[in-house]
C-alpha positions in Angstrom: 24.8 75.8 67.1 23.3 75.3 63.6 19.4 76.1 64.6 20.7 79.4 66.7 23.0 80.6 64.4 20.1 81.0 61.6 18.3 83.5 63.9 20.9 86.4 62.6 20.8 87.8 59.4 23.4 90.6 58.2 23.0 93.5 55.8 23.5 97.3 55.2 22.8 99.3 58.2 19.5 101.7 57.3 18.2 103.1 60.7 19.9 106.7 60.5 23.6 107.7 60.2 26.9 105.6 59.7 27.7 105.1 63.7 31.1 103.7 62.5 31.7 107.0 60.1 34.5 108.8 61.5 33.0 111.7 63.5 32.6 115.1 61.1 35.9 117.2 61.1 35.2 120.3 62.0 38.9 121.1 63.3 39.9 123.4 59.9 36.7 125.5 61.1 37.7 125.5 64.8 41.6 127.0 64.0 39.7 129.7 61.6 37.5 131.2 64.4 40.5 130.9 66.8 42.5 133.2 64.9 39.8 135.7 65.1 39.3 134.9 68.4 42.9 135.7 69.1 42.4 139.1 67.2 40.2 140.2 70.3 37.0 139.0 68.7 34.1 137.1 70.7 33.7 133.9 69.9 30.3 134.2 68.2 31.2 137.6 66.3 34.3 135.1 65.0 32.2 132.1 64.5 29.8 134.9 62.4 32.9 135.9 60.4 34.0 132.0 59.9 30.0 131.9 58.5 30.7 135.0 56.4 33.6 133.9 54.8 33.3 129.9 54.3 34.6 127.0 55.2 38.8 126.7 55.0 39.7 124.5 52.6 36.1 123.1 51.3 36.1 123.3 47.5 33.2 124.9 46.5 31.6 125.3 49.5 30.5 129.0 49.6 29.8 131.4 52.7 27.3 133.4 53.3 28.7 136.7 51.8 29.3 135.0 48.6 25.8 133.9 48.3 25.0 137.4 49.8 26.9 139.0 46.1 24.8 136.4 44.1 21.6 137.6 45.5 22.7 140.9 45.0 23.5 140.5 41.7 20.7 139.1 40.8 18.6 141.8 42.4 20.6 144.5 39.9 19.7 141.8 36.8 16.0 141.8 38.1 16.2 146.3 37.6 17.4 146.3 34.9 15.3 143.5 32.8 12.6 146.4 31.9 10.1 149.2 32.4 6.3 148.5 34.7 4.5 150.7 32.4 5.1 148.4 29.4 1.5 147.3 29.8 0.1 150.9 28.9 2.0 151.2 26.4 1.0 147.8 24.4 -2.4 148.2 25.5 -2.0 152.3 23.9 0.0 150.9 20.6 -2.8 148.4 20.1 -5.7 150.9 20.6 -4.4 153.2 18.6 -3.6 150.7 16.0 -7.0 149.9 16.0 -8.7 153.6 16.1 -5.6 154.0 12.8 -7.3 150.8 11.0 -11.3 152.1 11.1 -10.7 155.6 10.5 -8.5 153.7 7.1 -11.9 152.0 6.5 -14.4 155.3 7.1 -12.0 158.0 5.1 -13.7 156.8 1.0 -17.2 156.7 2.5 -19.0 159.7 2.0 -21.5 159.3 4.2 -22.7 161.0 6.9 -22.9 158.1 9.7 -18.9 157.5 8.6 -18.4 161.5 9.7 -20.3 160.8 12.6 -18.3 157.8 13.4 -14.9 159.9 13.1 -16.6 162.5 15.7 -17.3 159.7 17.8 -13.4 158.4 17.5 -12.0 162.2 18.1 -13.6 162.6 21.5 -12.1 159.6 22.8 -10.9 159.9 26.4 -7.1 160.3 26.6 -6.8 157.5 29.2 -6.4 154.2 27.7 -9.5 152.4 30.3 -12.0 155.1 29.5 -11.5 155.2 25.9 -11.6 151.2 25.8 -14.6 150.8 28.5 -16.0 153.7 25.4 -15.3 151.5 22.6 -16.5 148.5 24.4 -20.1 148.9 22.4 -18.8 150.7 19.3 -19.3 148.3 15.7 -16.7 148.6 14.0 -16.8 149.0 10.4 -13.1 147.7 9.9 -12.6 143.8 10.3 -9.4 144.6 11.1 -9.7 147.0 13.4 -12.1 145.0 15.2 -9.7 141.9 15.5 -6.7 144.3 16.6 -9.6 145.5 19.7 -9.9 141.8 20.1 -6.3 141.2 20.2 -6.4 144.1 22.7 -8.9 142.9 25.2 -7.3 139.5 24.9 -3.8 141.0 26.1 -5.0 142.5 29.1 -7.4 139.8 30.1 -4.4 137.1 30.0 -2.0 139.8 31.5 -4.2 140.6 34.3 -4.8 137.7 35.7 -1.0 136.2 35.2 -0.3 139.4 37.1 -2.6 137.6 40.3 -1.7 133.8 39.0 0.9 133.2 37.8 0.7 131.1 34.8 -2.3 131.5 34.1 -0.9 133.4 30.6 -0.3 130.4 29.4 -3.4 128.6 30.1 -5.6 131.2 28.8 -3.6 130.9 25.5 -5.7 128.2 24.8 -7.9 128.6 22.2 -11.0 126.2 24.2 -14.2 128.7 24.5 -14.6 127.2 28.3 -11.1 128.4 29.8 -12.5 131.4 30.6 -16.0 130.1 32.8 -12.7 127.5 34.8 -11.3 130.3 35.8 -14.3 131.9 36.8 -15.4 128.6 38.9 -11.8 128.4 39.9 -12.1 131.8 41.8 -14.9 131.3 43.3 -14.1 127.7 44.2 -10.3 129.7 45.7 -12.8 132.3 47.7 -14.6 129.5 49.2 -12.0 127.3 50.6 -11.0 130.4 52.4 -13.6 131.0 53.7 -14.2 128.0 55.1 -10.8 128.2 56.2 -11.5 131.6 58.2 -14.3 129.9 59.6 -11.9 126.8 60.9 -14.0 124.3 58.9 -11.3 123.7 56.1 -9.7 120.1 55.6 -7.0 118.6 53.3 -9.2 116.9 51.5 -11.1 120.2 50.3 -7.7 121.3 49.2 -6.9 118.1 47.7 -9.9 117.7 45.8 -9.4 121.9 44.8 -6.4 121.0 43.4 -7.2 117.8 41.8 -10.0 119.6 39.5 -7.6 123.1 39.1 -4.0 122.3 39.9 -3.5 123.0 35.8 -3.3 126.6 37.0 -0.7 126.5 39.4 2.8 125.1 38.3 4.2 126.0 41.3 2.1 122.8 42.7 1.7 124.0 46.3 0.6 120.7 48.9 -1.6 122.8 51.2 -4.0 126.0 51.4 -1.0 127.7 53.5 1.5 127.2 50.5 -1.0 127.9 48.3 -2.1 131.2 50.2 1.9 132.1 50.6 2.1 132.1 46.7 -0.5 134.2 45.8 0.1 136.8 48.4 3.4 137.3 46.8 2.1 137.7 43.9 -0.5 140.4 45.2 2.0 141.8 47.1 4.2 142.5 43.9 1.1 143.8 41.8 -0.1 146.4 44.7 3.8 147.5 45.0 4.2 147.9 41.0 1.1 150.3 40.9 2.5 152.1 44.0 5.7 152.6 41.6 4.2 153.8 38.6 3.5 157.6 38.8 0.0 158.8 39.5 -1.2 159.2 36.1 0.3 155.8 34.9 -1.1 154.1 38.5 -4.5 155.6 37.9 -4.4 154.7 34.0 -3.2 150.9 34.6 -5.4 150.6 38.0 -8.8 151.2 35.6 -7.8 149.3 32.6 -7.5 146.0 35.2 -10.8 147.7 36.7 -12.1 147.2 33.4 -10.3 144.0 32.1 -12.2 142.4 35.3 -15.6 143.6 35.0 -15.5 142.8 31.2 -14.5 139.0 32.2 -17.2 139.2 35.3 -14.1 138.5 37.3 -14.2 141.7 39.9 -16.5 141.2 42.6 -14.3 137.2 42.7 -10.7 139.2 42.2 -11.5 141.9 45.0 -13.0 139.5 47.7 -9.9 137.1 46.7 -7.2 140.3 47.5 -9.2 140.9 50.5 -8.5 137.7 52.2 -4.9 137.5 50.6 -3.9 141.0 52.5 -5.7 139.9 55.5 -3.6 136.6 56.1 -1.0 137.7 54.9 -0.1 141.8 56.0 3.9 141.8 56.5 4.4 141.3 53.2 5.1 145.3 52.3 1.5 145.9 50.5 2.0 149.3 49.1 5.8 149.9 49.1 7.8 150.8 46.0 10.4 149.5 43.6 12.6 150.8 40.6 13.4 149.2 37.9 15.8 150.9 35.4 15.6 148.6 32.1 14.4 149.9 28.8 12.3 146.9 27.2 8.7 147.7 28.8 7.0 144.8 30.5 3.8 143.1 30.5 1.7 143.6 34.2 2.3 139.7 34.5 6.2 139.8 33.8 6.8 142.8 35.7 4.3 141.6 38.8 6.7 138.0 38.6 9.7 140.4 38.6 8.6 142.5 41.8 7.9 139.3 43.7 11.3 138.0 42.8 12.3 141.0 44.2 10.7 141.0 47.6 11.5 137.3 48.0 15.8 138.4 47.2 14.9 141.1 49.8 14.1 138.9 52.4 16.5 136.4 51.4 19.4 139.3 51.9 18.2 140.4 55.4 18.4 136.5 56.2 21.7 136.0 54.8 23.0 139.4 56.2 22.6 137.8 59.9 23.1 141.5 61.1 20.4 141.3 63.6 19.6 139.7 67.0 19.6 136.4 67.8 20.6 135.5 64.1 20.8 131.9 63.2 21.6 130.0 59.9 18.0 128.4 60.7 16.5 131.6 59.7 17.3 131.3 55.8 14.6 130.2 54.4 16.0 126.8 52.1 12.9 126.9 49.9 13.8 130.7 48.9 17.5 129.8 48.4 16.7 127.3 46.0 14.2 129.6 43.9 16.7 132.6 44.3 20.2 130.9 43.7 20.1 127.2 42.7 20.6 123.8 44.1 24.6 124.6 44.2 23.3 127.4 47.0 21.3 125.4 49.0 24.3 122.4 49.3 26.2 125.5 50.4 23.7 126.8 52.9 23.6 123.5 54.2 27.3 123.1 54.7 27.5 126.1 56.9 24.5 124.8 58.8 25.9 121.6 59.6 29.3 123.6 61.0 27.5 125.7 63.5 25.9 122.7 64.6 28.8 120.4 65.0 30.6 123.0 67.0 28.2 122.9 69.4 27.4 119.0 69.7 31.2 117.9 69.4 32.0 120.1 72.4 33.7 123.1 70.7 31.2 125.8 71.4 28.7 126.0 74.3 26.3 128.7 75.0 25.9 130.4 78.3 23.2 132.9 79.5 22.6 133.4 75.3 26.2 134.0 74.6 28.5 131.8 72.4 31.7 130.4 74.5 34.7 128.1 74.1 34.6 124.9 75.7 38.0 124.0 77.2 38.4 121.4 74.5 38.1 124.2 72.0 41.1 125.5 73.9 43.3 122.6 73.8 42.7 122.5 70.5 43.4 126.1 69.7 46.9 125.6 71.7 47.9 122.7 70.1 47.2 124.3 66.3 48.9 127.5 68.1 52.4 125.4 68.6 52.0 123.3 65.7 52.4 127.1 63.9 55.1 127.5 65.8 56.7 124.8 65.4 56.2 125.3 61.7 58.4 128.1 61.1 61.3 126.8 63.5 64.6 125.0 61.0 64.1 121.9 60.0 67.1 120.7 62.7 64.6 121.3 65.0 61.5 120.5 63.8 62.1 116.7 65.6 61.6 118.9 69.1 57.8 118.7 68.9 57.3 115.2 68.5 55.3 113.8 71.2 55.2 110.6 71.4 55.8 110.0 75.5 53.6 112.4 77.0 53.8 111.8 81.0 57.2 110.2 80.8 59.0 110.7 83.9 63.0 110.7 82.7 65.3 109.0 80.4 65.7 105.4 79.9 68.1 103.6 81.8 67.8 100.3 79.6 66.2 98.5 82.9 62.9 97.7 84.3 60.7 97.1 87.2 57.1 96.0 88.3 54.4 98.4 87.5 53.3 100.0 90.5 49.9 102.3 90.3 50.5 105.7 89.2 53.0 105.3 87.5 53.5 106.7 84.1 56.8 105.1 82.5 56.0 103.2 79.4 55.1 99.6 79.3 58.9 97.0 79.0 56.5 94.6 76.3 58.8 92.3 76.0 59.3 91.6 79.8 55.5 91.9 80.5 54.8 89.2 77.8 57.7 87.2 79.0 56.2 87.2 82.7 53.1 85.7 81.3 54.4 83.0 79.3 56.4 81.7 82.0 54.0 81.9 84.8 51.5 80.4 82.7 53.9 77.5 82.0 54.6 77.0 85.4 49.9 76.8 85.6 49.9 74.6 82.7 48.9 70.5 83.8 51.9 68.5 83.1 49.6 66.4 80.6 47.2 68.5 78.9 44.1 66.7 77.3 44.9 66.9 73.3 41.0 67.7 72.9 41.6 70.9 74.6 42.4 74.1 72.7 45.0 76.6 73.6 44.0 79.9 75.0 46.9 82.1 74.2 48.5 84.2 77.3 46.5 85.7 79.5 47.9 88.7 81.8 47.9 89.5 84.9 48.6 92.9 87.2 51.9 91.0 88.4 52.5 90.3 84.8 53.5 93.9 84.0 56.7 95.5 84.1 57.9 99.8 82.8 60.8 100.6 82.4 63.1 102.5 84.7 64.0 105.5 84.1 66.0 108.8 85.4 64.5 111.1 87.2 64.0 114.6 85.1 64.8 117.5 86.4 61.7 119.7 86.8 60.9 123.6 85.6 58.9 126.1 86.9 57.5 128.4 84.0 56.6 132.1 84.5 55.2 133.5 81.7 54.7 137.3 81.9 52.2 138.6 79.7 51.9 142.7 78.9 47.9 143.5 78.4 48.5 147.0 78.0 46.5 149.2 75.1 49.7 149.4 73.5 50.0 145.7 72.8 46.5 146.7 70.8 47.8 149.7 68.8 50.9 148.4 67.9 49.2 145.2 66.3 50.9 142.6 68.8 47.9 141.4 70.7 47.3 138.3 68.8 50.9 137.1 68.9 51.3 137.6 71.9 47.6 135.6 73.0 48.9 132.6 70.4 52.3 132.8 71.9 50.8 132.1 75.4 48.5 129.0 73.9 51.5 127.5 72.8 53.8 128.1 75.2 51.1 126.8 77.5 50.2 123.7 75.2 53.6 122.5 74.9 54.5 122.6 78.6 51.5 120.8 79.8 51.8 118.1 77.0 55.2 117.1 76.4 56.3 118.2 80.0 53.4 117.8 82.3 55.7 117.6 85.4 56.6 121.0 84.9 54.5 124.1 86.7 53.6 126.7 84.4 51.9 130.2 85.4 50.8 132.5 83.2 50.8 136.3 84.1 49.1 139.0 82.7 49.9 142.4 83.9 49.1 146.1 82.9 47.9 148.5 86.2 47.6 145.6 87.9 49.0 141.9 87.3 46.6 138.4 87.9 47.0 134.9 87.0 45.7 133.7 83.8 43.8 130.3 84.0 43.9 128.5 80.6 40.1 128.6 79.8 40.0 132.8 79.9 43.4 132.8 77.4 41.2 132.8 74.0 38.6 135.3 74.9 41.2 137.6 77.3 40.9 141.2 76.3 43.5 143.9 76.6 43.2 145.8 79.2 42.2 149.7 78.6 43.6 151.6 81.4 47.4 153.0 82.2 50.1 151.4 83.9 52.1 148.4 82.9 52.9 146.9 86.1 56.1 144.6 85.4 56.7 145.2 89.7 53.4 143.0 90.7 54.0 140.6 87.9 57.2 139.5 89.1 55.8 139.4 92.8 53.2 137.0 91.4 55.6 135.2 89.3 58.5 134.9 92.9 55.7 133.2 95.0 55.1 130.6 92.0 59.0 129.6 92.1 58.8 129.9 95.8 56.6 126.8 95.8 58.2 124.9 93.7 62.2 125.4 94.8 63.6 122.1 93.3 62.4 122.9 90.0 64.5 124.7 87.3 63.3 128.4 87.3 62.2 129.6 84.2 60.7 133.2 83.4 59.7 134.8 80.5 58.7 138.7 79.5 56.8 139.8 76.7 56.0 143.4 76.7 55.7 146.8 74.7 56.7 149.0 76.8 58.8 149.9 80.2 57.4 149.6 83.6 55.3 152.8 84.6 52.9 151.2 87.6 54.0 149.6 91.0 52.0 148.6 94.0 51.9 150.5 97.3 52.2 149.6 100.2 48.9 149.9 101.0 48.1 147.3 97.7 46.5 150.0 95.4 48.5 150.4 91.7 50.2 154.0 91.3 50.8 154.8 87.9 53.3 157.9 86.7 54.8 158.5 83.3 57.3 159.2 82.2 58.3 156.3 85.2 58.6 157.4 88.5 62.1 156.3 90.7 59.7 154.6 92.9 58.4 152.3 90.2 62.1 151.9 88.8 63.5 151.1 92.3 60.3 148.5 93.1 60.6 146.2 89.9 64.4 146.1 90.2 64.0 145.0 93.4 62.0 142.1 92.6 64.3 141.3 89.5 67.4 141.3 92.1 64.6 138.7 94.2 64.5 136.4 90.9 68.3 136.8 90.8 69.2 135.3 94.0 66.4 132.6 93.6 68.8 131.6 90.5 65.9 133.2 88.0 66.8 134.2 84.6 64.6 136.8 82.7 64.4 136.6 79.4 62.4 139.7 77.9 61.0 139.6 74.8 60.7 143.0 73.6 58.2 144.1 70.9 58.7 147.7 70.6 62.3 149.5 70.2 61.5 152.6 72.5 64.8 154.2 74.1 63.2 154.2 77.8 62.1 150.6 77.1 65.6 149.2 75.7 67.3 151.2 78.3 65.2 149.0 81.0 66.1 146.1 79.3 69.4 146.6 79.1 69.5 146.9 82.8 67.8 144.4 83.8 69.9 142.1 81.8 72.8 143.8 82.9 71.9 142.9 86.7 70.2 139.4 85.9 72.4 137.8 83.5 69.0 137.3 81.2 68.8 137.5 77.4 66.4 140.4 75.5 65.2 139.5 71.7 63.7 141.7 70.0 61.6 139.8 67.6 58.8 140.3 65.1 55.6 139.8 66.3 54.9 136.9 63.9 57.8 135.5 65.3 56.9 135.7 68.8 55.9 132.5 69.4 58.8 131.0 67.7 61.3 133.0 70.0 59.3 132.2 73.4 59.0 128.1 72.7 62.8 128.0 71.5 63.9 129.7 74.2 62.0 128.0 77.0 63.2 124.4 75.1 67.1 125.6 75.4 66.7 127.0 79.4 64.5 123.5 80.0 67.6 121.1 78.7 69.5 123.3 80.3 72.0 125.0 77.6 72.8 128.3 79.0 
């Protein structure tokens, strides 16, 4: 064993998920979309909402309207930070400061070329670009004035081309003579690569080795010419919508002194060519549209182009995280924009709604069918059982022990004896006596002299080894559950009750008495079996009648099959009967209730009478025609009426078909 043992070697487990982690619990999320669900809601309007409002019980763990108010919020924060014109007016203060500082140094001279200069000062154009792209060849007589000019031209160099790269401010801070001819190679390296691009000749490496000689600036440190591409159209996209905002003056003003700004840094002919190809690749990003921004502190043409990009990227990301159009998934939020926009904290969130959706779906909750979003019947079990856990919930604590399953499929009570296990059968296991059966018939195997070498190999079982224990038979119940689908049910706010009521009732019937019938009824112009798959997503009905007659025809053939089982049937309804069925098997509806219909359901309530039926109606309205009805049929029946809340609907229906079950009348 030695030499083959030492070909195995243990250690954490690497390749992909845990596949002993205990499957993702997604249960909390399922019972939140099944009370909208039960509302009337479709299941993916109600998995939307669940999406919308979070995750139950996950600290932390934000839904999509929350991250919806953050972006919002910081779309308000992002107006009111400043003006778009605040580059017109530094670029005014400083030119005027300068003009202020030379006419200073030509006032004491006497001359005539210092008058001359003054006339040349006074008929400077109004517009800021003009009057610059005038004094672009004027020598100043003022040291001071020329350094502010300098200053000038420096300001609108480094804010016009942070408005295109974003950045680039900072780099051009430097004070190295040759930053200005990198970004001139830069740009014309940038056109290049696109072109090459356009003409499907463009590699990696060309990127690579772009980036390599003039990633210093780009902070944003993009890994391909798409990224790359993505960033500077945004930022292009921004600086054509913050002209489009400025008025026509300021736009015309602002659009010359960049005009100018270029041309002075031979930087246009590099700039346009570079817009060009941006706008091209790159059209659906809203080139031209318009923003406000309501702040006070004016702001540079970089800081308010980074602004309006912000912007357009929180627009997008609200549309995303709106979900309000076709066909919306969680996929569609972009996670790089979340992160940017709202934090890491955002993105963790994003992803915990994500992962929701998609468990749903691949642990068998959700499935979709012809494009729509539907519960799986494991979603429905599941529903039913959180259904009569709530009702369970609110019943005294003296009774609480009634829900307890532990011996689903038991056929009786104990008798204290036991027999062989026969196939089918569903008693549970005698342990002791099936142990006992294999211990002595493997004695009764055993060699007299067994070899003291040889080990012993505990008790093995057999089929004849097993033994259940006997039991009394159980008296079996057939369950009618009528269930009224009128519009009323809607209006008066007890649709939802009365859907949860039937899961439960349902859930508990098939689980802790599975050798009991149950048939659920729905009824309003017409009645019609209710299978438990169509429970969650069954919708009231909108038409008139509430035809209690065919119900109870339905409900007498499902007793008639079943006549040794305890009868059992239960009402819930709004309103008194005002539909039968003809003879000829069409619904007639009248109202206020017509004899005919009067005459026809009391008929079939004398029919569950001599069948040994009780009904039990379960009103949830206190109309005089409908307690009058009641009354009646009680009267004639020997059934109870309750009158119960609506959130205590389900509590009334499970008690009540528990006490008629055991049989305490």
């Amino acid at each position: 064993m030695g030499p083959l043992m030492s070909r195995y070697r243990y250690g954490a487990y690497h390749d992909g998920p845990d596949p002993l982690a205990p499957p993702y619990d997604v249960r909390d999320a399922l019972d939140a979309m099944g009370d909208s669900v039960l509302e009337g809601n479709r299941p993916d309007d109600a998995l939307r909402e669940l999406l919308r409002r979070g995750l139950p019980g996950a600290e932390g763990r934000r839904g999509l309207d929350d991250l919806l108010r953050q972006v919002r919020d910081r779309r308000r924060e992002l107006r009111d930070r400043g003006r778009l014109d605040g580059t017109l007016e530094q670029a005014r203060a400083l030119l005027d400061t300068a003009i202020g500082q030379e006419r200073a140094e030509l006032f004491p001279d006497p001359s005539d070329e210092a008058r001359l200069r003054e006339a040349e000062l006074d008929t400077l154009p109004r517009d800021t670009a003009q009057a610059i792209r005038r004094l672009s060849d004027y020598e100043w007589r003022s040291p001071a004035a020329r350094q502010t000019f300098e200053r000038l031209k420096d300001l609108l160099r480094r804010d016009v081309l942070d408005a295109q790269f974003q950045g680039m401010k900072q780099a051009l801070q430097s004070q190295d003579p040759q930053m200005m001819e990198r970004v001139k190679d830069m740009m014309a390296a940038l056109n290049e690569m696109l072109d090459k691009d356009a003409r499907g000749e463009h590699t990696q490496d060309d990127f690579d080795r772009f980036i390599q000689q003039y990633g210093d600036f780009f902070p944003d440190q993009p890994q391909n010419l798409d990224e790359l591409v993505d960033s500077l159209a945004r930022r292009a996209a921004a600086m054509d919508r913050l002209l489009a905002s400025l008025s026509p003056e300021q736009r015309e003003e602002l659009a010359g002194l960049m005009q100018q700004t270029l041309q002075d840094a031979g930087l246009a002919m590099e700039m346009s060519r570079l817009n060009d190809a941006l706008r091209a690749r790159r059209p659906e990003l809203g080139w031209g549209g318009q923003e406000r921004m309501t702040g006070d502190d004016p702001l540079g043409v970089g800081d308010a182009t980074t602004a309006l990009a912000e912007l357009a990227d929180l627009a997008e990301l609200e549309a995303a995280l709106g979900q309000d159009y076709p066909g919306a998934r969680l996929d569609d939020i972009d996670e790089a924009a979340v992160r940017r926009a709202l934090g890491r904290q955002a993105v963790d969130d994003l992803a915990e709604l994500r992962r929701i959706e998609k468990e749903l779906e691949r642990q068998g909750y959700l499935q979709r069918k012809r494009g729509k979003l539907e519960l799986t019947p494991k979603a429905v079990r599941r529903l039913g059982e959180t259904a009569l856990r709530r009702v369970f919930s609110q019943l005294e604590a003296g009774r609480r022990g009634d829900h307890d399953q532990r011996d689903a499929g038991q056929a009786g009570e104990l008798t204290g004896s036991s027999r062989e296990w026969r196939f089918g059968d569903e008693q549970p296991l005698d342990v002791v006596r099936t142990i006992g059966n294999a211990v002595h018939r493997g004695a009764m195997e055993r060699p007299a002299a067994p070899s003291p070498h040889k080990r012993a190999n505990g008790v093995r079982l057999t089929v004849d080894d097993f033994e259940v224990h006997e039991t009394e038979r159980r008296t079996a119940a057939a369950v009618c559950l009528l269930v009224d689908l009128s519009y009323s049910m809607v209006l008066r706010g007890t649709w939802a009750a009365a859907k949860q009521t039937t899961l439960a009732l349902h859930t508990l019937v098939t689980s802790k008495y599975p050798q009991d019938a149950i048939q659920i009824i729905g009824f309003s112009n017409y009645a019609r079996v209710l299978h438990p798959t169509e429970m969650t997503g069954l919708d009231w009905d909108m038409v008139q009648g509430t035809n209690l007659h065919h119900a109870l025809m339905i409900a007498g053939r499902h007793l008639d099959k079943h006549p040794d089982f305890e009868p059992i049937v239960l009402v819930v309804t709004d309103g008194e009967p005002t539909a039968h069925l003809r003879s000829d098997g069409r619904s007639m509806f009248d109202y206020p209730p017509s004899a005919d219909t009067l005459v026809l359901t009391m008929a079939e309530v004398d029919k569950m009478t001599r069948r040994g039926a009780s009904l039990n109606v379960f009103m949830l309205a206190d109309d005089r025609r409908l307690v009058s009805f009641v009354e009646e049929v009680a009267r004639r029946n020997g059934g109870r009426v309750f009158a119960p809340d609506a959130e205590r609907l389900g509590e009334y229906v499970v008690s009540d078909y528990l006490r008629v079950r055991r049989g305490r009348r």
